[in-house]
KEZARO-268257 format. One record per residue: residue in three letters; x, y, z of N, C-alpha, C in turn. Coordinates in steps of 0.1 Angstrom, whole numbers, plus 5000, padded with zeros to 4 digits. Layout:
N
type / n.xx / n.yy / n.zz / ca.xx / ca.yy / ca.zz / c.xx / c.yy / c.zz
ALA / X / Y / Z / X / Y / Z / X / Y / Z
...
***
This chain:
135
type / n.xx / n.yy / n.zz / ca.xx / ca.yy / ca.zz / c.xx / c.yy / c.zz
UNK / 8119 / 3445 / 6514 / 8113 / 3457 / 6520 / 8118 / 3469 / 6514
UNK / 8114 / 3479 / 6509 / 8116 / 3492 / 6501 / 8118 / 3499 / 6515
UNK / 8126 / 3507 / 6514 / 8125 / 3523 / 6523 / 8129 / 3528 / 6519
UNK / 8125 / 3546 / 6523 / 8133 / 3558 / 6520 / 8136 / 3567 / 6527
UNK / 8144 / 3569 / 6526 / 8154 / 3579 / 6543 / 8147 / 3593 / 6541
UNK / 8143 / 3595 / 6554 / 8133 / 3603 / 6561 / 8145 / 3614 / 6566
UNK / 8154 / 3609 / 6572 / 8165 / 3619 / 6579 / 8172 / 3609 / 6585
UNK / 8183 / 3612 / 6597 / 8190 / 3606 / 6598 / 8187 / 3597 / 6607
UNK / 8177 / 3597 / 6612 / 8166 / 3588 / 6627 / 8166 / 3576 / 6621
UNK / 8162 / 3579 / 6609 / 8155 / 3563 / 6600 / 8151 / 3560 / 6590
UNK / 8140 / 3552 / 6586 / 8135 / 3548 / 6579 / 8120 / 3549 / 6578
UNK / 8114 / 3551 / 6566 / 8102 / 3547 / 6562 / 8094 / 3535 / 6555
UNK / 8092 / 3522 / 6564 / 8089 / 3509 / 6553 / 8075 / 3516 / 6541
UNK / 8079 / 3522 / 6530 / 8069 / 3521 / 6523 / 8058 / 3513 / 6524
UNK / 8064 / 3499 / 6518 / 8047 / 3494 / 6520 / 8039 / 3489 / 6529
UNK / 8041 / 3494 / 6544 / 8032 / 3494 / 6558 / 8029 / 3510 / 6556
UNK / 8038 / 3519 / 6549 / 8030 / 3533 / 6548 / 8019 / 3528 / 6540
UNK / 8019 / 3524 / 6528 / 8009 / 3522 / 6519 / 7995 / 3515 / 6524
UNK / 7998 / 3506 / 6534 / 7990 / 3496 / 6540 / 7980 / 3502 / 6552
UNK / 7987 / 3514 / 6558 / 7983 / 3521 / 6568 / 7974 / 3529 / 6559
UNK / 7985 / 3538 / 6555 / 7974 / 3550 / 6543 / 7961 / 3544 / 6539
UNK / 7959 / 3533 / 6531 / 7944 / 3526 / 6523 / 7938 / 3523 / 6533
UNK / 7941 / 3516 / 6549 / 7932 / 3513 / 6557 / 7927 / 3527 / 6563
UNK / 7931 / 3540 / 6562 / 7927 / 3556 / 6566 / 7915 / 3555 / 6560
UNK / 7923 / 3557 / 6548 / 7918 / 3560 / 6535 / 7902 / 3552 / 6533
UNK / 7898 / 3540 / 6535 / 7889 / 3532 / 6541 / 7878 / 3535 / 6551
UNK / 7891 / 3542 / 6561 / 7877 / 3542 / 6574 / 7866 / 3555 / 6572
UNK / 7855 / 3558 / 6578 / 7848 / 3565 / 6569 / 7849 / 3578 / 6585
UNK / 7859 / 3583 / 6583 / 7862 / 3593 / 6597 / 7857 / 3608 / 6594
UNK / 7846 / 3614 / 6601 / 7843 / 3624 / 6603 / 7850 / 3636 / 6611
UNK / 7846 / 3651 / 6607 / 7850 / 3659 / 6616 / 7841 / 3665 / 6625
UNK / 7836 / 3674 / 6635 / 7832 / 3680 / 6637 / 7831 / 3693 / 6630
UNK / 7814 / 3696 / 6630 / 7816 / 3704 / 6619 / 7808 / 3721 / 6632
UNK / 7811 / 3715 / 6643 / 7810 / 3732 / 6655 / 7802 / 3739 / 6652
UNK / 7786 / 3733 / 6653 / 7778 / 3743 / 6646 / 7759 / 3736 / 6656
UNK / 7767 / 3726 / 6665 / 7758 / 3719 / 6671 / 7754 / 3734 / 6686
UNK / 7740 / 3740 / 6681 / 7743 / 3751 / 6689 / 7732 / 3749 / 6703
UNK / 7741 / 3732 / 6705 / 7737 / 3731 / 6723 / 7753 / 3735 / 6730
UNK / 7763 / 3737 / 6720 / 7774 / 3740 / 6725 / 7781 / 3750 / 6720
UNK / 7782 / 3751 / 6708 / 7788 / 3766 / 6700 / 7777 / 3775 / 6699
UNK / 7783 / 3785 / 6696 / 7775 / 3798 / 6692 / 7770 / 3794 / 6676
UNK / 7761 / 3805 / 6674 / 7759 / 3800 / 6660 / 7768 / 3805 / 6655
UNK / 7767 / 3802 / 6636 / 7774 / 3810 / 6627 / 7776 / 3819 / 6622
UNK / 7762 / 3825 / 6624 / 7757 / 3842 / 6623 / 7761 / 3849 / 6629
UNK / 7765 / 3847 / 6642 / 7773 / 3854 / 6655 / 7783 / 3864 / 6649
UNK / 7782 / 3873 / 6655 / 7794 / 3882 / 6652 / 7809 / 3873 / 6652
UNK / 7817 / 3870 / 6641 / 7828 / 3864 / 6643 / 7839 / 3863 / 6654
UNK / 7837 / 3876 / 6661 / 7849 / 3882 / 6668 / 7843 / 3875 / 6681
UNK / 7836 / 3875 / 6681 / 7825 / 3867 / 6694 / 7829 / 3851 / 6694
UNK / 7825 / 3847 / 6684 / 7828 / 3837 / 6681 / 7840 / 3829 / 6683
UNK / 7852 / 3835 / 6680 / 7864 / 3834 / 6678 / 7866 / 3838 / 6693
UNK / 7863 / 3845 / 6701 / 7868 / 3846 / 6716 / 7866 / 3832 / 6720
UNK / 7848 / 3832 / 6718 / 7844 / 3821 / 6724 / 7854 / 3810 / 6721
UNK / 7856 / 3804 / 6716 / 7863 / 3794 / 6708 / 7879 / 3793 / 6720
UNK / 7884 / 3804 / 6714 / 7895 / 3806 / 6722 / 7896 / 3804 / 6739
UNK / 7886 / 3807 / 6745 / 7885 / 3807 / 6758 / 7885 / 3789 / 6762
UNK / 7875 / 3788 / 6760 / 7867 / 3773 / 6760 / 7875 / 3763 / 6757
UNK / 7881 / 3764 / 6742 / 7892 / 3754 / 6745 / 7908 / 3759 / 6752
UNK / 7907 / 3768 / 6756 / 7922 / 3763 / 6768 / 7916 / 3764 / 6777
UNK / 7902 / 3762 / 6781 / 7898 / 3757 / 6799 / 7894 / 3746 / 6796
UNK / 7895 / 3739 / 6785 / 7885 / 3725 / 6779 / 7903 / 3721 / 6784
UNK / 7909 / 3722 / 6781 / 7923 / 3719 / 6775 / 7928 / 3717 / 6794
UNK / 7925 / 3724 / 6802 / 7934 / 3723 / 6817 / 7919 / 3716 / 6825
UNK / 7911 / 3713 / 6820 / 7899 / 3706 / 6830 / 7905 / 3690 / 6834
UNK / 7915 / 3690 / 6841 / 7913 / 3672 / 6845 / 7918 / 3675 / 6858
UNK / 7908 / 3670 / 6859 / 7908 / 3667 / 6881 / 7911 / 3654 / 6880
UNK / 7923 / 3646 / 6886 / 7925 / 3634 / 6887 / 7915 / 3627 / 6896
UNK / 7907 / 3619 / 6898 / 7895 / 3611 / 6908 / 7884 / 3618 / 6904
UNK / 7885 / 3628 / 6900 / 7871 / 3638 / 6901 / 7864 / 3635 / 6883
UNK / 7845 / 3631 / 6889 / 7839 / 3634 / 6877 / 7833 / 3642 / 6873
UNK / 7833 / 3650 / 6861 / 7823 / 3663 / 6859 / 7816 / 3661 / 6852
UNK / 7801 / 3658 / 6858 / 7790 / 3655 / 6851 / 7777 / 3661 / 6859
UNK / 7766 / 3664 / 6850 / 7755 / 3668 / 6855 / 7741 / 3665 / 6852
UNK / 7732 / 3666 / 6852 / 7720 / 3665 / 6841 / 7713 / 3678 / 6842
UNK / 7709 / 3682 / 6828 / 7709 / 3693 / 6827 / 7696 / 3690 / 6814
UNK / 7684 / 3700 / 6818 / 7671 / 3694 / 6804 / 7667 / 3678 / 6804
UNK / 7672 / 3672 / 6815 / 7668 / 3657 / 6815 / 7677 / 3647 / 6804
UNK / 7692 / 3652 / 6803 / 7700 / 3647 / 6798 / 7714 / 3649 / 6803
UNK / 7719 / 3639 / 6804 / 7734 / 3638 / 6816 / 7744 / 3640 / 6803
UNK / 7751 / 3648 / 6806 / 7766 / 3658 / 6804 / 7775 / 3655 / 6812
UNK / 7787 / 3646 / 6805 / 7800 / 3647 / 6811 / 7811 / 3652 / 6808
UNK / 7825 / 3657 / 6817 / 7833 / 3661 / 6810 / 7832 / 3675 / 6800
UNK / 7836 / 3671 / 6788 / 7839 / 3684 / 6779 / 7826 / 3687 / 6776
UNK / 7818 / 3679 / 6775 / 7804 / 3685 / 6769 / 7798 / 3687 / 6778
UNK / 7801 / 3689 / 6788 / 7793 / 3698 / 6805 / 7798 / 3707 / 6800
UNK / 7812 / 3714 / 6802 / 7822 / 3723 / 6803 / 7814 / 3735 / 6790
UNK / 7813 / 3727 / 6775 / 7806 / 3734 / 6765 / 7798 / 3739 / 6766
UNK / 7785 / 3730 / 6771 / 7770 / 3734 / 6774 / 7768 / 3743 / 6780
UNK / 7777 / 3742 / 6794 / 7778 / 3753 / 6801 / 7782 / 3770 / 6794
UNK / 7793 / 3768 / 6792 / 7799 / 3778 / 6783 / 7794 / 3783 / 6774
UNK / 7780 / 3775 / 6764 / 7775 / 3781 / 6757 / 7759 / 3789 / 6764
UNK / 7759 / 3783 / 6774 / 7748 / 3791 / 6783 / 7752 / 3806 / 6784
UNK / 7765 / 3803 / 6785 / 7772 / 3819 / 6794 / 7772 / 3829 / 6784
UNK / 7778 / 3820 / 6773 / 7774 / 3829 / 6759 / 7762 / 3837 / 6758
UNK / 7750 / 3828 / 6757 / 7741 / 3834 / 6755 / 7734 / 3841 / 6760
UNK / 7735 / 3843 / 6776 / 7735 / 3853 / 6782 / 7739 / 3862 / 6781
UNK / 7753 / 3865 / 6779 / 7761 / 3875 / 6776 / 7773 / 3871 / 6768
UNK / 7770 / 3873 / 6752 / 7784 / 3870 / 6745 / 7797 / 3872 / 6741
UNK / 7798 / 3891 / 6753 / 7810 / 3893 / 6755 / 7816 / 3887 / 6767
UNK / 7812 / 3876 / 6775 / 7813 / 3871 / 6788 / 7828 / 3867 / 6780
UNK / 7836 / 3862 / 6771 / 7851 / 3858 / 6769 / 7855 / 3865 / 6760
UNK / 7854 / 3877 / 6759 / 7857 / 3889 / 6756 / 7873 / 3890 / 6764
UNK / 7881 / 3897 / 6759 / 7900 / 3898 / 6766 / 7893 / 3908 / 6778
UNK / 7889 / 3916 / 6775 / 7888 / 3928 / 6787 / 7878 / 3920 / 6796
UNK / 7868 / 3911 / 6794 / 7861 / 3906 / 6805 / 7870 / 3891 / 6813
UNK / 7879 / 3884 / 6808 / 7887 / 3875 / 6809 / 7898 / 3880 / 6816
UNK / 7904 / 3894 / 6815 / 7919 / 3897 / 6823 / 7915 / 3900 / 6834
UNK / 7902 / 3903 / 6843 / 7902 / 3903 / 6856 / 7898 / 3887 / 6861
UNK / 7902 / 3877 / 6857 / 7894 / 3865 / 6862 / 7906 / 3861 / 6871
UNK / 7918 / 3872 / 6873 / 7923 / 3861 / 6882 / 7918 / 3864 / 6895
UNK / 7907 / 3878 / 6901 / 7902 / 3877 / 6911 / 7890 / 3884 / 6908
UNK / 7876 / 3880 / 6907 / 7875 / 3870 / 6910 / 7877 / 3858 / 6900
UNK / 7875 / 3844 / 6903 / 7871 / 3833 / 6891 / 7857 / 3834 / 6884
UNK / 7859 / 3826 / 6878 / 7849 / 3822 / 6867 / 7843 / 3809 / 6873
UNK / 7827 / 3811 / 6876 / 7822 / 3798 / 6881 / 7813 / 3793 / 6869
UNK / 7815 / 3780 / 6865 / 7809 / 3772 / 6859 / 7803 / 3760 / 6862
UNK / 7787 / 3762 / 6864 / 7783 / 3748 / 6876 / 7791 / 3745 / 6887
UNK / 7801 / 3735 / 6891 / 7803 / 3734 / 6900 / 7821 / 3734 / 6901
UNK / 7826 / 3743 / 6891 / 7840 / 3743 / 6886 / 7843 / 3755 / 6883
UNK / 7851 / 3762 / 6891 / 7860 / 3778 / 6893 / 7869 / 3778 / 6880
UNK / 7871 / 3788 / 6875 / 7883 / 3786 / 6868 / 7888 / 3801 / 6869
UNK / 7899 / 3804 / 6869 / 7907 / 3814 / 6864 / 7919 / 3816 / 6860
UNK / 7928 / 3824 / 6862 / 7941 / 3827 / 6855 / 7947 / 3831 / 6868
UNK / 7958 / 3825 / 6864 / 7973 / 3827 / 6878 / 7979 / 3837 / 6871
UNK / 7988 / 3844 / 6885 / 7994 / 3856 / 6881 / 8002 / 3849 / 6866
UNK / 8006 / 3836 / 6868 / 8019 / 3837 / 6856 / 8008 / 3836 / 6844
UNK / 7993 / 3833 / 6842 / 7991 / 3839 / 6832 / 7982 / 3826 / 6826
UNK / 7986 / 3812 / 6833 / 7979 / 3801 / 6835 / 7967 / 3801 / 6834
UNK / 7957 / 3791 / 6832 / 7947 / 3788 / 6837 / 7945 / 3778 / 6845
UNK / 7935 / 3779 / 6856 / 7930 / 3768 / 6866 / 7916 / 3768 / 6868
UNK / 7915 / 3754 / 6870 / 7901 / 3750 / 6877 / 7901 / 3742 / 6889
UNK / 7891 / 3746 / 6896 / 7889 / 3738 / 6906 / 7875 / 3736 / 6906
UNK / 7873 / 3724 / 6913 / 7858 / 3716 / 6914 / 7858 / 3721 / 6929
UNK / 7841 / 3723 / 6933 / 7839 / 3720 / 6945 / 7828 / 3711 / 6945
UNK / 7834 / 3706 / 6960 / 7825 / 3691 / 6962 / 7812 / 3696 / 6967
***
């Protein structure tokens, strides 16, 4: 078995790195390329818009877990769960108005919240974010 000292923790078995790496290397793994515009903004969008959006969405995407609770809806005659409710939604609000996650429209949310379908969210004094579901 080859290794080479990583630091003082341990070891690296080379050839299970090697074995790992070619099976990566193999699998045919895609990215998201955020441009699906039932959820993001387009790409034309004013950047600065864009880049709020972005920012907002994922740190409320990031604190959405109700433990027991499901977030799903149907919406156009197709059922949305989870993070892709949370987006769809959020890209609605966009379009409506796409300074809606704008800093100056976002630093009053800790009174009132931000309602999203059936899920509040806003900011605690310490600066947090929260959601709540109502039933």
């Amino acid at each position: 078995m080859t290794k080479a000292s990583i630091n003082e923790a341990g070891h690296i078995n080379l050839g299970k790195a090697e074995a790992l790496a070619k099976l990566i290397k193999e699998m045919k793994l895609s990215q998201d390329n955020y441009v699906d515009d039932r959820f993001y903004p387009s790409t034309s969008m004013d950047e600065d818009l864009q880049l709020m959006f972005f920012i907002a969405m994922t740190a409320i995407d990031h604190r959405l877990v109700v433990p027991g609770h499901s977030y799903e809806d149907e919406m156009n005659g197709n059922k949305y769960r989870g993070a892709d409710l949370l987006w769809i939604r959020g890209k609605r609000l966009f379009d409506s108005d796409p300074s809606i996650f704008s800093p100056s429209r976002l630093a009053p949310l800790i009174h009132p919240p931000l309602s999203i379908g059936s899920a509040i969210f806003g900011i605690t004094v310490s600066g947090h974010f929260f959601c709540r579901i109502l039933a």
